[in-house]
C-alpha positions as CSV (number, residue, x, y, z in Angstrom):
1,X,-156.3,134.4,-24.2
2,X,-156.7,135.1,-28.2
3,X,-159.3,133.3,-29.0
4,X,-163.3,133.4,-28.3
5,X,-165.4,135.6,-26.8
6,X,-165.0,138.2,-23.9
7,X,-167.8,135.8,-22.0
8,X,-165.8,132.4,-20.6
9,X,-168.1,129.6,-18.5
10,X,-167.2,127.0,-17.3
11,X,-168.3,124.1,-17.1
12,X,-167.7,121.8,-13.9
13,X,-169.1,118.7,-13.5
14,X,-172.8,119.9,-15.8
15,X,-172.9,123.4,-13.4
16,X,-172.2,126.2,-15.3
17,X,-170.4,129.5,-14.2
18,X,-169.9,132.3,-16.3
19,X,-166.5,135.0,-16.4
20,X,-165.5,137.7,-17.6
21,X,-161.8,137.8,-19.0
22,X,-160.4,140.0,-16.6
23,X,-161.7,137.6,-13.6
24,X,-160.0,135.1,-15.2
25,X,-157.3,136.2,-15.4
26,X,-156.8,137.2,-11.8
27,X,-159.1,134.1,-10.3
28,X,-157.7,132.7,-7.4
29,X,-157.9,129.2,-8.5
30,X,-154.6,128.4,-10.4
31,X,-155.8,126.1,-12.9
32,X,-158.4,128.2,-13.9
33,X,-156.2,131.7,-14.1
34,X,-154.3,129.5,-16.1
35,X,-156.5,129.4,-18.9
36,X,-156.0,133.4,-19.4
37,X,-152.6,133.2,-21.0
38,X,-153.6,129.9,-23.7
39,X,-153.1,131.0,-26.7
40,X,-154.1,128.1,-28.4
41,X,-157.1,125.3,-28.3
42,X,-154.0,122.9,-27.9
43,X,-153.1,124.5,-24.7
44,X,-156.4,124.7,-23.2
45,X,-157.1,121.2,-23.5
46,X,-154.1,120.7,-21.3
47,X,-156.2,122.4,-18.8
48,X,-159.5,120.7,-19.6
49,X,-161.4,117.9,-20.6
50,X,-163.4,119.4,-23.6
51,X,-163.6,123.0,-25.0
52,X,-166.6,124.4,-27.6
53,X,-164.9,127.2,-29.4
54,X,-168.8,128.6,-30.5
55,X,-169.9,128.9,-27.0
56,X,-166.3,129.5,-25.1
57,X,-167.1,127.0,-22.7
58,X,-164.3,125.1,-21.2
59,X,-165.5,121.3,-19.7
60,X,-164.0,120.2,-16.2
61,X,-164.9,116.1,-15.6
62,X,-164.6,117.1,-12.0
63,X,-166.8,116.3,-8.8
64,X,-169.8,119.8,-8.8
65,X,-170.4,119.8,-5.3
66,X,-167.1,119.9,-4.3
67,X,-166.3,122.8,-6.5
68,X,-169.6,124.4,-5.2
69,X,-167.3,125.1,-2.2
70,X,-164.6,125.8,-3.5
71,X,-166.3,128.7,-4.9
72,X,-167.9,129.5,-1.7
73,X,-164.5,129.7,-0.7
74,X,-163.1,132.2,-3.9
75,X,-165.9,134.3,-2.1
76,X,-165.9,134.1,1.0
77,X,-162.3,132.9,2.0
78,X,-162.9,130.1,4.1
79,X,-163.0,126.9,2.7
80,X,-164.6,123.9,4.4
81,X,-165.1,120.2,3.7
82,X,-168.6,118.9,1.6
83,X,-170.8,117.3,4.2
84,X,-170.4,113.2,3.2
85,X,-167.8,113.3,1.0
86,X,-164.2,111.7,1.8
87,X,-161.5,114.0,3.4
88,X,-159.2,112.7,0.9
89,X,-161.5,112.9,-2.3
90,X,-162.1,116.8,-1.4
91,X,-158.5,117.1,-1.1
92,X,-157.8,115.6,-4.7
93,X,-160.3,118.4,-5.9
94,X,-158.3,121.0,-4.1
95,X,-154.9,120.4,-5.1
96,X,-156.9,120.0,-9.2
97,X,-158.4,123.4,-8.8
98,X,-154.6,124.6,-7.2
99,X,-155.3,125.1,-3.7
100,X,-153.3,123.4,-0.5
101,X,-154.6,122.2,2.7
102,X,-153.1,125.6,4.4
103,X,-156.5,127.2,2.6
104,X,-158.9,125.1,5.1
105,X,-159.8,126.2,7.9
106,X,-157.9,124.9,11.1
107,X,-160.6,122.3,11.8
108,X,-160.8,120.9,8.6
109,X,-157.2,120.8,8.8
110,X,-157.4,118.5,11.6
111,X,-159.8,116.1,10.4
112,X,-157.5,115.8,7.0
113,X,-153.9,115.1,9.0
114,X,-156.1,112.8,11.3
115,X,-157.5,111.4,7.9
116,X,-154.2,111.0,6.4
117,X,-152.4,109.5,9.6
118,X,-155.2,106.6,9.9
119,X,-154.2,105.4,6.8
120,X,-150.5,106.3,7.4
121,X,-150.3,108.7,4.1
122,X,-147.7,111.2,4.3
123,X,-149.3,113.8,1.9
124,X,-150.6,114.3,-1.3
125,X,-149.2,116.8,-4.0
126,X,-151.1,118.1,-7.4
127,X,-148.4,115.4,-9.6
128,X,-150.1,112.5,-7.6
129,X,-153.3,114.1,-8.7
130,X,-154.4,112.6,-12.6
131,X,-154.8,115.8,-14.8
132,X,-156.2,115.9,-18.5
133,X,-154.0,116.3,-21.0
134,X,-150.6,114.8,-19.5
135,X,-151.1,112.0,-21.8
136,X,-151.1,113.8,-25.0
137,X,-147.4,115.1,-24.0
138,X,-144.3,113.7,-26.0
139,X,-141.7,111.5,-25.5
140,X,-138.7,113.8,-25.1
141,X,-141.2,116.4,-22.8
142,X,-142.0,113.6,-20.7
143,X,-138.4,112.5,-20.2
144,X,-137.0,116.2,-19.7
145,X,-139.9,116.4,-16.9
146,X,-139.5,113.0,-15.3
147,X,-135.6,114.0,-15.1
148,X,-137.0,117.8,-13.9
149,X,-138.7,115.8,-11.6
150,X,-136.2,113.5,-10.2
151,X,-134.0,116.2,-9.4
152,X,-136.6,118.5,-7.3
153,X,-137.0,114.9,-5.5
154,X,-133.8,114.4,-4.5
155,X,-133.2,118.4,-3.5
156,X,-136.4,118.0,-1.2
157,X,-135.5,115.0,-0.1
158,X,-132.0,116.0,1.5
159,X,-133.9,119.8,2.4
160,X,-135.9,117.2,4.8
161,X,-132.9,115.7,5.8
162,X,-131.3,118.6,7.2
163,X,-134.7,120.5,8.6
164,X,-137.2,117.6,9.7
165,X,-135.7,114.9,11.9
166,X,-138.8,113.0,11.6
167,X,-139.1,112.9,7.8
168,X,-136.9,109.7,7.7
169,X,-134.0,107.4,9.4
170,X,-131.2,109.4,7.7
171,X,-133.2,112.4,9.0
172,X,-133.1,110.9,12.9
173,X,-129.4,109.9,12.5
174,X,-127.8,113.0,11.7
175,X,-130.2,114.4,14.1
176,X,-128.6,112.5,17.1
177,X,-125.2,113.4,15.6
178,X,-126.0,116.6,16.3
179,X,-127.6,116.5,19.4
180,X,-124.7,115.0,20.5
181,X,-122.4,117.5,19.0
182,X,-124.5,120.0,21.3
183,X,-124.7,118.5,24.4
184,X,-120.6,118.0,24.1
185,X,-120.4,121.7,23.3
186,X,-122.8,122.3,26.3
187,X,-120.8,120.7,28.7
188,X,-117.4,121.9,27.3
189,X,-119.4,125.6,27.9
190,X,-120.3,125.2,31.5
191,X,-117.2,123.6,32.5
192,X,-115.1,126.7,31.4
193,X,-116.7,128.5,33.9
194,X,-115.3,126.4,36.8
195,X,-112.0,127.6,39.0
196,X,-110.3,124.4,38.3
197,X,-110.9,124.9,34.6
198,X,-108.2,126.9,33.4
199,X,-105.6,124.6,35.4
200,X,-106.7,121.4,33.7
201,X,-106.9,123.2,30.1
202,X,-102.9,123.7,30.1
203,X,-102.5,120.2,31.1
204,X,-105.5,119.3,27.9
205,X,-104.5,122.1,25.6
206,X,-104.6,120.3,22.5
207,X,-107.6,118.0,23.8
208,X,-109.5,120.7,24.6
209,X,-108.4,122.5,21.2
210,X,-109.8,119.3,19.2
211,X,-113.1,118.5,20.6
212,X,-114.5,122.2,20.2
213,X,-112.6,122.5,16.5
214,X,-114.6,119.0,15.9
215,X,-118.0,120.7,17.4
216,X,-117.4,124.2,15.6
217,X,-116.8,122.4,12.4
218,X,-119.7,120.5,12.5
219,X,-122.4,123.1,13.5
220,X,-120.6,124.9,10.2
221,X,-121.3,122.5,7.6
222,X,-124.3,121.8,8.8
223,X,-125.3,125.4,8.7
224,X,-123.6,125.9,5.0
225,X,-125.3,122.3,3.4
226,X,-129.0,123.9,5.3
227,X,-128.3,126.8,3.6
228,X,-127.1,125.9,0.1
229,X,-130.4,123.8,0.3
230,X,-133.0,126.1,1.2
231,X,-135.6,127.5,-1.3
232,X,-135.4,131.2,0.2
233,X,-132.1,132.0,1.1
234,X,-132.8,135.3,2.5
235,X,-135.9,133.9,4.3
236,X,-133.3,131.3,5.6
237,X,-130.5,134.2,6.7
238,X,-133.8,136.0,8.9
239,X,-135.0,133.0,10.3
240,X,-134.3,133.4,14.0
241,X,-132.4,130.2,14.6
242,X,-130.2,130.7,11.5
243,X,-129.5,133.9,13.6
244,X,-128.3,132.0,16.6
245,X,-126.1,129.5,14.4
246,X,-124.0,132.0,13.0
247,X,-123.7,134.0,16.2
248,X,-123.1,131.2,18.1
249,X,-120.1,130.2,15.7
250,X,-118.9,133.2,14.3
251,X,-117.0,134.3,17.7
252,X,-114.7,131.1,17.4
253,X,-113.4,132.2,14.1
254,X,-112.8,134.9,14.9
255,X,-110.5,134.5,18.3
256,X,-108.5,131.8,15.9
257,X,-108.1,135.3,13.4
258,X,-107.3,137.5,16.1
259,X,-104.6,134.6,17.6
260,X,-103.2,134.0,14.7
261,X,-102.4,137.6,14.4
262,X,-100.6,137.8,18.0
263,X,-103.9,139.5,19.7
264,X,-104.3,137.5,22.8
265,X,-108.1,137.8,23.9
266,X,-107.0,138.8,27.6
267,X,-105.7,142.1,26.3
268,X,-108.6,142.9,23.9
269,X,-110.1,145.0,26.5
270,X,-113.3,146.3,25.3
271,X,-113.0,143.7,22.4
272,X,-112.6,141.0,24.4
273,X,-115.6,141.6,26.6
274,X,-117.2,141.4,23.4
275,X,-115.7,138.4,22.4
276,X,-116.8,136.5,25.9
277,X,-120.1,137.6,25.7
278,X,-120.8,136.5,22.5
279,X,-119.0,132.8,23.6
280,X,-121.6,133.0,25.9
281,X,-124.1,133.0,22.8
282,X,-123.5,129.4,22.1
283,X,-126.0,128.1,25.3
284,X,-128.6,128.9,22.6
285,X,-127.2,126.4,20.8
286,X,-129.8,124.4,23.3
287,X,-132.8,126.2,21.0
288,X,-131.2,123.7,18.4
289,X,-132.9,121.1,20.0
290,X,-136.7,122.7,19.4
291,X,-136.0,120.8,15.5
292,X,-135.7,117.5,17.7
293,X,-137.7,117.4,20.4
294,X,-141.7,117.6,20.3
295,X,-142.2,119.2,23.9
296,X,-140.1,122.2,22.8
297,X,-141.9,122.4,19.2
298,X,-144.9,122.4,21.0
299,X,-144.1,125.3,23.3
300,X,-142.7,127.1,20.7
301,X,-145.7,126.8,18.1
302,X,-148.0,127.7,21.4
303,X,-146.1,131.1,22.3
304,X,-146.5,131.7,18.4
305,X,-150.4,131.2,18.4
306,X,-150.8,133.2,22.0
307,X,-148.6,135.9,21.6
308,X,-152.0,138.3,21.9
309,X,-152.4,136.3,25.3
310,X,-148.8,136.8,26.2
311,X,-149.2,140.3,25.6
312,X,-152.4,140.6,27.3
313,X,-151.1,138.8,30.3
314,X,-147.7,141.4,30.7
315,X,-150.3,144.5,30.4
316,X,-152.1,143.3,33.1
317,X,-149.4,142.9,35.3
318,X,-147.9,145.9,34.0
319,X,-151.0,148.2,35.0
320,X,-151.0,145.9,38.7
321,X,-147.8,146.9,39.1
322,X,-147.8,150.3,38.4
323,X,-150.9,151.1,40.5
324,X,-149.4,148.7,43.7
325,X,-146.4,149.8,43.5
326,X,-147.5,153.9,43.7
327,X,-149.8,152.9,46.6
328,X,-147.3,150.9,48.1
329,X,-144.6,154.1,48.3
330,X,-147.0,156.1,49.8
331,X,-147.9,153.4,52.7
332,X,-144.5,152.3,53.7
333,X,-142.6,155.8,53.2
334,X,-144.3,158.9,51.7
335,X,-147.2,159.2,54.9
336,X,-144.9,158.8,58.2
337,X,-142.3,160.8,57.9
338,X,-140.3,159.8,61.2
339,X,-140.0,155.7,60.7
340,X,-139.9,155.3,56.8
341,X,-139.3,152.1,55.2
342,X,-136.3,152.7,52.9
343,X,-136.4,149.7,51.0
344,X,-140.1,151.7,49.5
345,X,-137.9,154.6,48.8
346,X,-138.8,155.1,45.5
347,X,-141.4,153.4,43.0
348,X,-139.5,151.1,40.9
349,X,-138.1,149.9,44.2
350,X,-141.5,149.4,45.8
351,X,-142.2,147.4,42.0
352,X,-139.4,145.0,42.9
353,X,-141.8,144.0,46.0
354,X,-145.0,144.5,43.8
355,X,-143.9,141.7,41.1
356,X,-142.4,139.5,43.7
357,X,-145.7,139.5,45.8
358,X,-147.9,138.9,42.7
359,X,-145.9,136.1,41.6
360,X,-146.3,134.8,45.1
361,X,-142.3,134.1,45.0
362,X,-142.0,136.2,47.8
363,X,-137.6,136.2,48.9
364,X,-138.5,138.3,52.2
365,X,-136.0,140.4,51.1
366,X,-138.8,143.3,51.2
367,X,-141.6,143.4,53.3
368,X,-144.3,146.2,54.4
369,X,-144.0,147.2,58.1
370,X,-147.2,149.5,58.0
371,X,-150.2,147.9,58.7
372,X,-151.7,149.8,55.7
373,X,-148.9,148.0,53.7
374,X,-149.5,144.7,54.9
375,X,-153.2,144.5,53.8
376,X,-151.9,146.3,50.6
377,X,-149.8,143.5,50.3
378,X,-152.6,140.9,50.7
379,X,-154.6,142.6,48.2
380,X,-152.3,142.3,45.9
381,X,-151.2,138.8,46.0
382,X,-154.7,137.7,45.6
383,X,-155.1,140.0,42.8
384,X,-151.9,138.3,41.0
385,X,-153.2,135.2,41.7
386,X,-156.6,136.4,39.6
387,X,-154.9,138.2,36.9
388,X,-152.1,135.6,35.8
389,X,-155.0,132.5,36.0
390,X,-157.4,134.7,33.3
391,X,-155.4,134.2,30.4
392,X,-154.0,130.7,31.2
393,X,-156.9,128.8,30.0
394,X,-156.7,130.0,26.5
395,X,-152.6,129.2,26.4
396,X,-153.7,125.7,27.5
397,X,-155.8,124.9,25.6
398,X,-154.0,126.5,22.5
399,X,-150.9,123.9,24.0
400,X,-153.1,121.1,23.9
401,X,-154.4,121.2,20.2
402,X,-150.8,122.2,19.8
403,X,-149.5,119.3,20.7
404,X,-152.1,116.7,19.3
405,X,-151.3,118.1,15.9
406,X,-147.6,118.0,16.5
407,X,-148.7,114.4,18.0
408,X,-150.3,113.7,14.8
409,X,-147.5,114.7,12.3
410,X,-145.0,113.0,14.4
411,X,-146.8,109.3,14.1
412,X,-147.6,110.0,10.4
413,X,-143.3,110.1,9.7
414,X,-142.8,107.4,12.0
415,X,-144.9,105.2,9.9
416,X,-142.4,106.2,6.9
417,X,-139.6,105.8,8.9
418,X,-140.8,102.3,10.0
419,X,-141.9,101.0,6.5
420,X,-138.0,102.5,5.2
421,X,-136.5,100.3,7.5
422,X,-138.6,97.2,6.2
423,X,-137.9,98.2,3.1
């Protein structure tokens, strides 16, 4: 900013805040960081309504109470919704100011996707939002934008394509192509590992050669078009199941390599153990079908959200174990030396039986003979029983809300998918 004084306010709705430069410059509300690098009064009117050079006040025609919280938030860090005022109205002062819903906090985010769905609006964006100043623009800037932003609409609209199957009915066809294309592959997987396979693949050779060329080929294009799409490409090459694609399909081309050079897989020997296992990759192919399927989303969103649960849960077991499985040693073999039970020989053997019994799977395979070993083995059954309930009400009830907003998202892009097909 070259221009006023080192004092700016601001002036939101008649309630006025006063800045230094240097917090305006680094202010976490974009629109108003924004007004650090105007060099002219031209510029900052593109920001603002009004601006009085004497007084280096800049005029926002916005709603005051809403941007009363919106501070709050810029102090605090949690941002809420204004007691009586529409969800939606809040919202259109948020994405002014520069802020998403991801800033609210996770009830308020609920109420707004429970807002949005009632009324069967997909979301709003800061170019649906009216902002001073856009009229003043030219002809040829409004144009090169509009073109600008018919482009980014068509690159998100195909990025939605490819990663949401719920965003629209192109979205939901090609993903039942390629569920399709996995449950083939799937099949095609477990029936290799019958007896009878290899006889009926030299009567099929070139059947069998087609259908998994067809279901390789597709998971690669689909995996280069997702890829050539995406805004990130390096957080697309560490996502997890970008992992699995390529190490699902990379072991086909390379067998087809290694044939085509004369090096049959059968005499790869450490190579093609390597080879098989990695074949053996493609059943996570099935972890395809999380993008598809709401149960698995939600299962996956809920081990995300719990992992301090999860984590909890496997120490507790951990230190059960460890303590069981000592006693357990000393009961069954360490105390009579002349009828010892051998299959408590050591401790990780007696923690076999320890995790078994806690579980309450219980194969029979090992049992306590001692009578100290028996009420041992009560003991700790009922103690599994205990520690694996504590933590499950949180994981359920994290599942739950979970899967109402999953619910919720789900029903808002059927709505678009049912008013595309009218259309």
């Amino acid at each position: 900013m070259k221009f006023g004084k080192s004092i700016c306010v601001l002036n939101v709705g008649g309630t006025r805040y006063a800045f230094t430069r240097e917090v305006i410059k680094d202010f976490p509300l974009r629109r108003v960081s924004r007004l650090h690098a105007c060099a002219t009064e031209k510029e900052v009117l593109e920001l603002c309504d009004d601006y009085d050079r004497d007084r280096n006040e800049f005029f926002f025609d916005r709603h005051a109470q809403a941007f009363v919280f919106i501070m709050l938030y810029v102090r605090s860090g949690k941002l809420r919704f204004v007691p009586g005022v529409c969800e939606l109205s809040f919202y259109t002062e948020m994405l002014y100011w520069g802020l998403e819903s991801a800033h609210l906090d996770s009830c308020c985010q609920k109420r707004l996707d429970e807002r949005m769905s009632d009324i069967g609006m997909d979301s709003l964006s800061e170019g649906d939002v009216v902002l001073s100043g856009d009229e003043c623009q030219s002809p040829e800037e409004t144009v090169h934008r509009t073109a600008l932003t018919g482009r980014a609409k068509w690159l998100e609209r195909m990025r939605k394509t490819f990663e949401d199957p719920n965003s629209s009915l192109a979205a939901q066809l090609l993903a039942a192509v390629s569920v399709i294309f996995v449950i083939i592959s799937m099949v095609m997987l477990c029936a290799s590992t019958l007896p009878d396979w290899d006889t009926a693949k030299r009567n099929t050779t070139e059947e069998h050669r087609i259908v998994e060329a067809v279901c390789i080929g597709w998971f690669t294009a689909e995996c280069i078009v997702r890829f050539l799409l995406a805004r990130d490409k390096c957080s697309f090459i560490r996502h997890p199941l970008n992992i699995i694609d390529v190490i699902a399909i990379t072991p086909y081309y390379v067998t087809m390599a290694m044939a085509g050079a004369g090096m049959p897989g059968a005499g790869l020997g450490v190579a093609g153990v390597i080879l098989r296992v990695l074949r053996m990759m493609r059943v996570f192919w099935l972890m395809k079908l999380a993008r598809h399927f709401l149960g698995l989303q939600t299962l996956g969103l809920t081990l995300r959200r719990c992992y301090k649960e999860m984590v909890m849960l496997m120490v507790f077991v951990c230190v059960a174990m460890a303590i069981y499985s000592a006693l357990a040693q000393l009961l069954e073999h360490g105390l009579d030396l002349d009828s010892q039970n051998q299959d408590y020989a050591s401790i990780p053997a007696a923690a076999w039986w320890v995790i078994i019994s806690m579980t309450t799977v219980g194969y029979g395979d090992v049992y306590p003979v001692t009578i100290g070993g028996r009420v041992l083995g009560g003991m700790c059954v009922v103690s599994g029983i205990v520690l694996l309930a504590l933590p499950i009400t949180f994981i359920y009830h994290s599942f739950v809300q979970c899967y109402h907003e999953l619910k919720l998202r789900s029903a808002r892009y059927a709505r678009n998918v049912s008013s595309e097909m009218l259309q």
